[in-house]
C-alpha positions in Angstrom: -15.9 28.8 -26.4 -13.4 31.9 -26.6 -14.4 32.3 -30.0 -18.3 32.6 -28.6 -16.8 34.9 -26.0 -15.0 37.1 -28.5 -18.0 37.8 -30.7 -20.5 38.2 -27.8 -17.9 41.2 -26.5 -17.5 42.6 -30.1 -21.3 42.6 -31.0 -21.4 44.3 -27.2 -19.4 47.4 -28.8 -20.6 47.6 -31.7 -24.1 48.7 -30.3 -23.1 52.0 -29.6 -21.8 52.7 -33.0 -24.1 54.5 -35.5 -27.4 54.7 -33.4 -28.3 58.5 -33.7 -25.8 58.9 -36.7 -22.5 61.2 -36.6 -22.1 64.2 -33.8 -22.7 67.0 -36.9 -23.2 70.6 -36.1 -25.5 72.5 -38.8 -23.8 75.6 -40.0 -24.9 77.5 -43.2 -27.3 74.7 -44.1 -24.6 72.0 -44.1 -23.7 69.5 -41.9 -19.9 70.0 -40.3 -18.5 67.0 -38.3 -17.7 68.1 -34.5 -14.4 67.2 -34.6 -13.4 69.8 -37.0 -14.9 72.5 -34.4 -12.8 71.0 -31.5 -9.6 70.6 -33.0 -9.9 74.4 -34.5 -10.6 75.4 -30.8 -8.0 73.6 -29.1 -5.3 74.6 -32.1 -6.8 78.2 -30.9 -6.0 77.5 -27.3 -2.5 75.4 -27.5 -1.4 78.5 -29.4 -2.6 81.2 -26.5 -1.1 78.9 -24.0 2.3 78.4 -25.9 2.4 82.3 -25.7 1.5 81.9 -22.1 4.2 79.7 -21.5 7.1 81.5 -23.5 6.1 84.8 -21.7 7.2 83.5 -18.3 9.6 81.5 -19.5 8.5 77.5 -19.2 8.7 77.2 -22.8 13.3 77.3 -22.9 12.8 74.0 -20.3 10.3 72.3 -23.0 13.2 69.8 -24.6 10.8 67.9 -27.5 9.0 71.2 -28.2 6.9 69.8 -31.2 5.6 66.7 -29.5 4.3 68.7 -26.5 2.4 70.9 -28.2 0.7 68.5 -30.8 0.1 66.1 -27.3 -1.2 69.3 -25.6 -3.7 70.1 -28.6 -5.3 66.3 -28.5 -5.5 66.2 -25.1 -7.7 69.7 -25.2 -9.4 68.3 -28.2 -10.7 65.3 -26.6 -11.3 67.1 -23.4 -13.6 69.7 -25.3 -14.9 66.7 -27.2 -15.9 64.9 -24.2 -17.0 67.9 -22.2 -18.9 70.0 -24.5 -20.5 67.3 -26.9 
């Protein structure tokens, strides 16, 4: 029965998957995958808000300075992701 169960919920998921094809923005006559347009924005943005944050000073309290920026830019990535697309 949990097998049943387990397949039922899979099959569930997998409906969504491929219906209208890959989010792809048209540029030049090719097809670009979205993703690459909202991880170049939010790389754009996590960089003007690391200069935000250095100018008044948040950025000395930062301790793992690497891992909050790279968190900070896939956060804004999937927030422009699921906000704009």
């Amino acid at each position: 029965m949990k097998k049943y169960v387990f397949i039922v919920l899979i099959t569930l998921f997998l409906t969504s998957c491929g219906q209208n094809g890959a989010p792809v923005v048209v540029m030049f006559g090719s097809y670009f995958p979205s993703w690459i347009f909202y991880f170049i924005f939010s790389v754009i943005i996590t960089m003007l808000l690391r200069v935000l944050l250095i100018k008044i000073g948040f950025d000395n309290l930062i301790e793992y300075k690497l891992l909050f920026y790279i968190s900070l830019m896939l956060i804004l990535a999937f927030l422009s992701s699921f906000l704009f697309f």
